[in-house]
BAZAMI-894090 format. One line per field, with one value per residue: residue number from 1; residue in three letters; x, y, z of N, C-alpha, C in turn. Coordinates in pm, 1 decimal, m for minus. Layout:
<sites>
lodo <- c(NUM ...);
segu <- c(Ala ...);
n_X <- c(X ...);
n_Y <- c(Y ...);
n_Z <- c(Z ...);
ca_X <- c(X ...);
ca_Y <- c(Y ...);
ca_Z <- c(Z ...);
c_X <- c(X ...);
c_Y <- c(Y ...);
c_Z <- c(Z ...);
</sites>
This chain:
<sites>
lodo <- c(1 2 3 4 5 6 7 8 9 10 11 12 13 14 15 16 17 18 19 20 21 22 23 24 25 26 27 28 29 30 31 32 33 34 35 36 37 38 39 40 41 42 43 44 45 46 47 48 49 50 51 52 53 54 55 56 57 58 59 60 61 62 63 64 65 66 67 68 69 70 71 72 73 74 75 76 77 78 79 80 81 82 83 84 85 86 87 88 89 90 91 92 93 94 95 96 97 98 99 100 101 102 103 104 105 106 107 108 109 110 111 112 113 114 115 116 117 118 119 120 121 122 123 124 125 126 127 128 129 130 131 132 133 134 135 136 137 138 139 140 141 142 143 144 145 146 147 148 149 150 151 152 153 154 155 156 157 158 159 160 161 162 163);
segu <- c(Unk Unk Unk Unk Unk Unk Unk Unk Unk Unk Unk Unk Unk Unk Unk Unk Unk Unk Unk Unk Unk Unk Unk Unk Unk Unk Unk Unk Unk Unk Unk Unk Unk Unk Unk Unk Unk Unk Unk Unk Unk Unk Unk Unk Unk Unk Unk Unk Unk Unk Unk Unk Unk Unk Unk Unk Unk Unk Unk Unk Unk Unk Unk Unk Unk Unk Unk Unk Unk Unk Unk Unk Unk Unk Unk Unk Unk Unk Unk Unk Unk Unk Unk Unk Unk Unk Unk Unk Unk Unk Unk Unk Unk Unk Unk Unk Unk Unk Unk Unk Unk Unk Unk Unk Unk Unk Unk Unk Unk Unk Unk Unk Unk Unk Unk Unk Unk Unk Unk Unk Unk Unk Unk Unk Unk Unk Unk Unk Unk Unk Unk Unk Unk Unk Unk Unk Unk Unk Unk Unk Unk Unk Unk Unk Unk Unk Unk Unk Unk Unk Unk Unk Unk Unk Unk Unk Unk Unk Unk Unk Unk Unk Unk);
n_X <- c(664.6 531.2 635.7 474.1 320.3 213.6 m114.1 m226.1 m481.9 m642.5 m818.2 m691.5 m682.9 m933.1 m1035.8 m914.1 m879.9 m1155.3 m1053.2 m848.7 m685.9 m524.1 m373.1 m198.1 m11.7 291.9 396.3 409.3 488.4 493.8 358.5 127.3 m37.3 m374.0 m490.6 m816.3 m938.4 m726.4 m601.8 m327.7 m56.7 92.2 439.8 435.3 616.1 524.1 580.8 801.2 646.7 410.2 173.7 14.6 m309.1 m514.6 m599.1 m879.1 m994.9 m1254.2 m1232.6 m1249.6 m1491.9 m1447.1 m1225.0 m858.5 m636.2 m459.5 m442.4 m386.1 m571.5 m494.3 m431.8 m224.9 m346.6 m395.2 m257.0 m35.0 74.3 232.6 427.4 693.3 699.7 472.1 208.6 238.2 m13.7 m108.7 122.3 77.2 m152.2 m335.5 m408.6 m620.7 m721.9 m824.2 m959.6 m863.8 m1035.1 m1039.5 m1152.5 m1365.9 m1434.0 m1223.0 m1013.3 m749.3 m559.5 m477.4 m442.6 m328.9 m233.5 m88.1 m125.3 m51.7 28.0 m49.8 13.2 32.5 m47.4 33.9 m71.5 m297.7 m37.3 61.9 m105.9 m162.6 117.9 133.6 m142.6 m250.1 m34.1 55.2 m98.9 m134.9 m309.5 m285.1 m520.8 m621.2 m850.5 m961.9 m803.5 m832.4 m1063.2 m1030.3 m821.5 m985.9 m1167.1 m1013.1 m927.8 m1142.7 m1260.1 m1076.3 m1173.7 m1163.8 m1298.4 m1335.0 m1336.9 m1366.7 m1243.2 m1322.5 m1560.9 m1730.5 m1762.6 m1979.1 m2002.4);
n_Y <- c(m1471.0 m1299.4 m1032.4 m695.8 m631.3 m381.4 m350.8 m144.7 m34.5 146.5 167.8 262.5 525.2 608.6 514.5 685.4 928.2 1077.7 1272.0 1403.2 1671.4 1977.5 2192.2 2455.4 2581.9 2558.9 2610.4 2478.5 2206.5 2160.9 2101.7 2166.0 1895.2 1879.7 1631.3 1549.3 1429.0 1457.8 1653.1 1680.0 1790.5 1776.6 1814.5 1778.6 1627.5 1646.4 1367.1 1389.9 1468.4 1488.6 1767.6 1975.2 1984.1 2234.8 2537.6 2686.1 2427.8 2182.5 1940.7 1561.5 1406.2 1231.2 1108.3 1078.7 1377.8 1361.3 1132.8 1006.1 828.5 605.9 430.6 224.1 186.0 293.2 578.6 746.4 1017.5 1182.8 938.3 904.0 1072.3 1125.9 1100.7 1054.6 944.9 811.8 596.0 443.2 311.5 22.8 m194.8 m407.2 m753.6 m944.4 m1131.1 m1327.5 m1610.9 m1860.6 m2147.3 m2116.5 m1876.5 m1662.0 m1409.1 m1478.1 m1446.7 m1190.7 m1101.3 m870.9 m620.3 m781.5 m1112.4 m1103.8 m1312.6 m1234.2 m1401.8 m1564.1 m1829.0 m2127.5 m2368.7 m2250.0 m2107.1 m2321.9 m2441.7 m2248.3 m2198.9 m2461.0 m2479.5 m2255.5 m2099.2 m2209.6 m2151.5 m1978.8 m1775.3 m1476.1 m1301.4 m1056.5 m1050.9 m1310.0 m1452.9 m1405.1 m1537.0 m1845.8 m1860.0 m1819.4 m2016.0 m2245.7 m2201.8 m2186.5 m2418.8 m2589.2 m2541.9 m2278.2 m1951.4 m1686.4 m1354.3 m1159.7 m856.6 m755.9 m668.9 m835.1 m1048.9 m1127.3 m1305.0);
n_Z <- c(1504.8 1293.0 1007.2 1029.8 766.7 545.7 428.4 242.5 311.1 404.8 607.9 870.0 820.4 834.1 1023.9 1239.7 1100.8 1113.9 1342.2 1299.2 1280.4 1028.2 1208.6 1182.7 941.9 784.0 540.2 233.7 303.8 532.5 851.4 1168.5 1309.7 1507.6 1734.8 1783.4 2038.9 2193.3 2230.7 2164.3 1946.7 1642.7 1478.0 1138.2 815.4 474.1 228.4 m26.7 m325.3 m320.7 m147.3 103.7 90.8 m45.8 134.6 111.2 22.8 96.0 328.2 299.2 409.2 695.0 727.2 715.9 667.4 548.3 381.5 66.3 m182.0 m463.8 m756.4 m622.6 m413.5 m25.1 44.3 326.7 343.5 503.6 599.4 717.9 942.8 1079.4 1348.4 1682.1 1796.5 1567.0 1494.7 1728.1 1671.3 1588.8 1352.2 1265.5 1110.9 1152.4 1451.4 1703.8 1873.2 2202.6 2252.0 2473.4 2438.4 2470.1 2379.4 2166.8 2010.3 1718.9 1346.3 1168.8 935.1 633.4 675.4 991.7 1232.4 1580.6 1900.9 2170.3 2221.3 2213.8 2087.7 1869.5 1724.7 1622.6 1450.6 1307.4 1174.0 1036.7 901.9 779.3 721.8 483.8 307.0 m73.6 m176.9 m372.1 m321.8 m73.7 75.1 m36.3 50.6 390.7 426.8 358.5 557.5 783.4 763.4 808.9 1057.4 1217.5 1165.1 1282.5 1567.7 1653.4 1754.1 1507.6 1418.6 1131.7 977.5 714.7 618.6 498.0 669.3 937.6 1152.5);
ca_X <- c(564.6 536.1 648.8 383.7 286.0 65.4 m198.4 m245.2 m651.3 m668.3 m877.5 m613.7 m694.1 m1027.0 m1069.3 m881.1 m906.9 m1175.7 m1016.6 m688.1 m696.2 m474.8 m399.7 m115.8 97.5 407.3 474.6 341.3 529.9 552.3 230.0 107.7 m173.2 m386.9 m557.8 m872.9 m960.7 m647.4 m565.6 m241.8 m14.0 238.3 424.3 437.1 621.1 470.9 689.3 810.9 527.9 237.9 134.3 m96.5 m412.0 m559.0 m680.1 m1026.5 m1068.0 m1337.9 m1134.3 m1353.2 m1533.5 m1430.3 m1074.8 m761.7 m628.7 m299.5 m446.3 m428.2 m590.0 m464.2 m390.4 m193.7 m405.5 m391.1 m96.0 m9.2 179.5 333.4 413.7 804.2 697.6 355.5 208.6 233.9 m143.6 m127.5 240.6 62.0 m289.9 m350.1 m461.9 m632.7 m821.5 m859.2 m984.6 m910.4 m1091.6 m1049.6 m1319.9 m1448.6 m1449.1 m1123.1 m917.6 m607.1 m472.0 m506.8 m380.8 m265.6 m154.1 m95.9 m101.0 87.0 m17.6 m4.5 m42.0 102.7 m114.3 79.0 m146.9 m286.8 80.2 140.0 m232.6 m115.4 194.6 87.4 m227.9 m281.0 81.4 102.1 m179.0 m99.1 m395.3 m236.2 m602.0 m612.1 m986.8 m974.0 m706.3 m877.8 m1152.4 m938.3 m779.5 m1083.2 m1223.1 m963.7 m943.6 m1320.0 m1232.3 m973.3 m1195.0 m1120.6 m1416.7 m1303.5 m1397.3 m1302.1 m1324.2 m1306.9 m1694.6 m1805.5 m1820.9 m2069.4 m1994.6);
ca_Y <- c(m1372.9 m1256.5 m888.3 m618.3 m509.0 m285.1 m361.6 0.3 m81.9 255.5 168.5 295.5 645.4 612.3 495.4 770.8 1051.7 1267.7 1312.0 1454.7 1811.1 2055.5 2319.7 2551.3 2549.1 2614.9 2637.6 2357.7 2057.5 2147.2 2168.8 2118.5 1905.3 1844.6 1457.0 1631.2 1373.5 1460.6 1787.7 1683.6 1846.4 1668.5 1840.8 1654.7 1678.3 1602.1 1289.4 1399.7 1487.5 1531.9 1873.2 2003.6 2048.1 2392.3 2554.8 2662.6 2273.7 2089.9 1771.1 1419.8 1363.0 1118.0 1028.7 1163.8 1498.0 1298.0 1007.2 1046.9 742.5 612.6 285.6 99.6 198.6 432.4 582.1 802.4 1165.5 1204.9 840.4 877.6 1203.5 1025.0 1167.0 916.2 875.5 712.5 518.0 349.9 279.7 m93.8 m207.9 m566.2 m755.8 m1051.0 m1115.5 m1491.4 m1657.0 m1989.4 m2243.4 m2042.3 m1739.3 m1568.9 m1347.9 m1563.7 m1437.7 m1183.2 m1110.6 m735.5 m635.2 m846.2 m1217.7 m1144.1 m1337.7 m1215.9 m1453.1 m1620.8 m1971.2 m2248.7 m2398.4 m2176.2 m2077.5 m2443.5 m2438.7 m2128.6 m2245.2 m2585.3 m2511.5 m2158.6 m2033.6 m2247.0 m2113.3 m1892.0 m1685.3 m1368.5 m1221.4 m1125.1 m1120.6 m1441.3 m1542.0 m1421.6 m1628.4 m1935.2 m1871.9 m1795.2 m2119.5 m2314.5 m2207.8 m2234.0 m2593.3 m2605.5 m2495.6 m2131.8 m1859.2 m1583.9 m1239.1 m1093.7 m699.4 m709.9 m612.4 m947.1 m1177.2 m1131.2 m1424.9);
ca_Z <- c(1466.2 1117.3 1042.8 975.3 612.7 507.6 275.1 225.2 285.2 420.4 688.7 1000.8 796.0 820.4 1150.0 1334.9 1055.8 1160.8 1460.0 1328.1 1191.2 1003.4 1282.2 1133.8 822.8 776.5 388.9 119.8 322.7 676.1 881.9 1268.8 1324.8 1599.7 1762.8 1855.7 2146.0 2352.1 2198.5 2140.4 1863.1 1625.9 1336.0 987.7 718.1 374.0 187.7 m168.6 m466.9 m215.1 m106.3 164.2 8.3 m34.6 308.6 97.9 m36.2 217.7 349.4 271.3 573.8 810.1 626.8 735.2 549.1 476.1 325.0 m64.7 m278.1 m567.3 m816.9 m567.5 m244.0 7.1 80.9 417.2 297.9 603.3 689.0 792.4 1070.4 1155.3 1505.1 1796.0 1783.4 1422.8 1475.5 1799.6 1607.5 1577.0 1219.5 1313.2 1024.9 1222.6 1578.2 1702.2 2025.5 2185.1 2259.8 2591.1 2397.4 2547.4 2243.1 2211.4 1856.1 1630.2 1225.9 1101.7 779.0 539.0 751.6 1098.1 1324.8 1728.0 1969.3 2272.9 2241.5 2120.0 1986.7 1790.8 1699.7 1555.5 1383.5 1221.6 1085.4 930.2 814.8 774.1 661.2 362.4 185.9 m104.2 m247.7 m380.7 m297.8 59.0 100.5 m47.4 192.4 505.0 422.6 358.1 669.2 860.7 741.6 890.8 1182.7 1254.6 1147.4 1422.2 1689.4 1714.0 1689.3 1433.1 1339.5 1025.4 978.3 600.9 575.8 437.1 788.2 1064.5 1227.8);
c_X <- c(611.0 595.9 545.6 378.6 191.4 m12.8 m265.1 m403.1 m697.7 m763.0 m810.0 m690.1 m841.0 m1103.5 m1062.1 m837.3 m971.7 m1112.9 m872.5 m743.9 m599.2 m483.9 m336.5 m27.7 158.4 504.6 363.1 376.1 514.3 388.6 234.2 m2.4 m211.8 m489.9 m666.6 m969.9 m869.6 m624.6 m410.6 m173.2 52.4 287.2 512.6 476.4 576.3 579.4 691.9 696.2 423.5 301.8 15.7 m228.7 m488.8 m672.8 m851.7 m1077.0 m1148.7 m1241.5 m1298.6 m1373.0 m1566.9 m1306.7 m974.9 m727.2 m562.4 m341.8 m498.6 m485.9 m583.1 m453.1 m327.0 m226.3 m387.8 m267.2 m64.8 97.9 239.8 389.7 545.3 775.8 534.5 309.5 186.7 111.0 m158.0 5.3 154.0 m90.1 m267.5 m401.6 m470.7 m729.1 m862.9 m885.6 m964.0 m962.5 m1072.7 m1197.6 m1408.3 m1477.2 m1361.7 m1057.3 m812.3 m479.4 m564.5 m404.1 m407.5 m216.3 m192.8 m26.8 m32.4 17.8 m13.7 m17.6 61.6 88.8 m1.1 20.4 m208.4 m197.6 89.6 3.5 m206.4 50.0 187.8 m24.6 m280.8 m145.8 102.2 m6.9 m135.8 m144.0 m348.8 m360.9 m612.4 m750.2 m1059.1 m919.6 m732.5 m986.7 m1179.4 m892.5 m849.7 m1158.4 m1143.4 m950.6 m1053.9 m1304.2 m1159.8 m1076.4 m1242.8 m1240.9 m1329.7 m1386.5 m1323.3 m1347.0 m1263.4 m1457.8 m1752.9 m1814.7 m1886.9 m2109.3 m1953.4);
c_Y <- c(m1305.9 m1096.0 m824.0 m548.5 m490.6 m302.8 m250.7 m17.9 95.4 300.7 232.6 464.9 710.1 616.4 641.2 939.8 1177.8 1287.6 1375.4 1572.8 1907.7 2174.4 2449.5 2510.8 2606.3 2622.7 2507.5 2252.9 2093.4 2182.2 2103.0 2025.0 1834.0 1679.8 1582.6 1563.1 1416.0 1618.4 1767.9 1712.0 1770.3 1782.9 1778.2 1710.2 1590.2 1508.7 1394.2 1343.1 1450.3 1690.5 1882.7 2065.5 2223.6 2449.2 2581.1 2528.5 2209.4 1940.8 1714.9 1420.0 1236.7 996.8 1152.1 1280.9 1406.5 1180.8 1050.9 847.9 729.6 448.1 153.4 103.7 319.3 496.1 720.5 940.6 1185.2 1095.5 884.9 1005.0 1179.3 1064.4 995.6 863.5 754.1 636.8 412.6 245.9 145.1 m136.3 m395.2 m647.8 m883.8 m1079.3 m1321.3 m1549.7 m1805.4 m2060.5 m2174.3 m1896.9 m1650.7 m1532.9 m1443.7 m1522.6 m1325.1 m1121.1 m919.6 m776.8 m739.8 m968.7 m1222.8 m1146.5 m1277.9 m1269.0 m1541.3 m1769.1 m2051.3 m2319.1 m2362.7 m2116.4 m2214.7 m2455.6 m2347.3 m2156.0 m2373.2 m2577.7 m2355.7 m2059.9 m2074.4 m2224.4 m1998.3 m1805.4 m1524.6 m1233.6 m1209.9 m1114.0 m1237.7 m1543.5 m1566.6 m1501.9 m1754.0 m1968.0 m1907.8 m1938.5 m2191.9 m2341.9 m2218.5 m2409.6 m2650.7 m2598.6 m2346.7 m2024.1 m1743.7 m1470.4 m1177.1 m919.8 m706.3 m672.2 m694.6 m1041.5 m1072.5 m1192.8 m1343.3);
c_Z <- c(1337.2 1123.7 956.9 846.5 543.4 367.6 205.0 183.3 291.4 552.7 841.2 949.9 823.1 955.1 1245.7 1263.8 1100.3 1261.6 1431.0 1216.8 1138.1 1106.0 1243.2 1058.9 765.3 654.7 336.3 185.4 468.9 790.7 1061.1 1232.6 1460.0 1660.3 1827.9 2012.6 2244.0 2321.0 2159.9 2007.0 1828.8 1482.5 1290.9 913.5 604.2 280.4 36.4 m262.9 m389.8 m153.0 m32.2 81.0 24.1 80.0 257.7 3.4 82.1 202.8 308.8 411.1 635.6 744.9 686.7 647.1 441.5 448.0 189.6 m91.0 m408.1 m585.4 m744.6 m381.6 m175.9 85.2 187.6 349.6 359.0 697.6 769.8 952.8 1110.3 1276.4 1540.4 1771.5 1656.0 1423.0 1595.0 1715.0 1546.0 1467.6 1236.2 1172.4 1064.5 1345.3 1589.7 1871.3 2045.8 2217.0 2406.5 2596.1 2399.5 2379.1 2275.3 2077.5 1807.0 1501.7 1217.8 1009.6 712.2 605.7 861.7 1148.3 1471.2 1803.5 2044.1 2300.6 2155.2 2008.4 1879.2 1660.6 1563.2 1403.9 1245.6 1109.2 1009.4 870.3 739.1 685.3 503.9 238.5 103.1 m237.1 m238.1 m322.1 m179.1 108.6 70.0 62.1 361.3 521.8 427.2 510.2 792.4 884.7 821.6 1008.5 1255.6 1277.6 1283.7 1539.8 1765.7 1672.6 1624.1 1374.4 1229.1 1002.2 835.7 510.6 493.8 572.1 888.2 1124.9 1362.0);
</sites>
């Protein structure tokens, strides 16, 4: 199994943003905040050259606070102190099924595969590993293709398939 890396899409921030809120803050770097589904609290500190934004600025709605965007994507402010909710949060851009429909695989990040099928497994390393389109919406598409080819039904969540 491949190891997980982040294509800093931004989409984990996006997903489970509104739901996380600035509750109390404790200088320019140090703040609580709260998951507002469980109520649960976590406090974050802000990485070096990010600052909590200003308590009368309106956050973007339906984006985390702590997700700034910039030139090389989107980048987490408080990744290393992270609340549990957002360290467990699943970032999938691939869904894979076998021929009776059952999930059997799917791709995170930037190409890691997950999956327990062999087959699949072997599919994935000979025909699928050796492709090497630096674009990765090119690549999931590539990929996607193949494995269709193979057999396998695939969903892509990069907002171009609706297969």
């Amino acid at each position: 199994m491949a190891v997980f890396i982040c294509t800093k899409c931004g989409n984990c921030c996006r997903a489970i943003g509104p739901q996380i809120e600035i509750e109390r803050r404790l200088g320019s770097k140090d703040c609580y905040c709260r998951f507002r589904l469980t109520g649960e609290r976590s406090l974050v500190h802000l990485e070096p050259g990010f600052f909590l934004p200003d308590e009368d600025e309106p956050a973007e709605a339906g984006v985390c606070p702590f997700l700034v965007e910039g030139e090389g994507g989107a980048t987490c402010t408080v990744y290393a102190t992270r609340p549990r909710w957002c360290r467990e949060y699943q970032c999938i851009v691939m869904q894979i099924a076998g021929r009776q429909g059952e999930r059997i695989g799917k791709v995170s990040g930037r190409r890691s595969l997950s999956t327990v099928d062999p087959e699949l497994q072997a599919c994935w390393e000979q025909q699928v590993r050796p492709l090497t389109s630096p674009d990765d919406g090119a690549w999931l598409q590539q990929a996607g293709a193949i494995l269709r080819r193979a057999g396998y039904q695939v969903k892509i969540y990069d907002g171009t398939d609706d297969a």
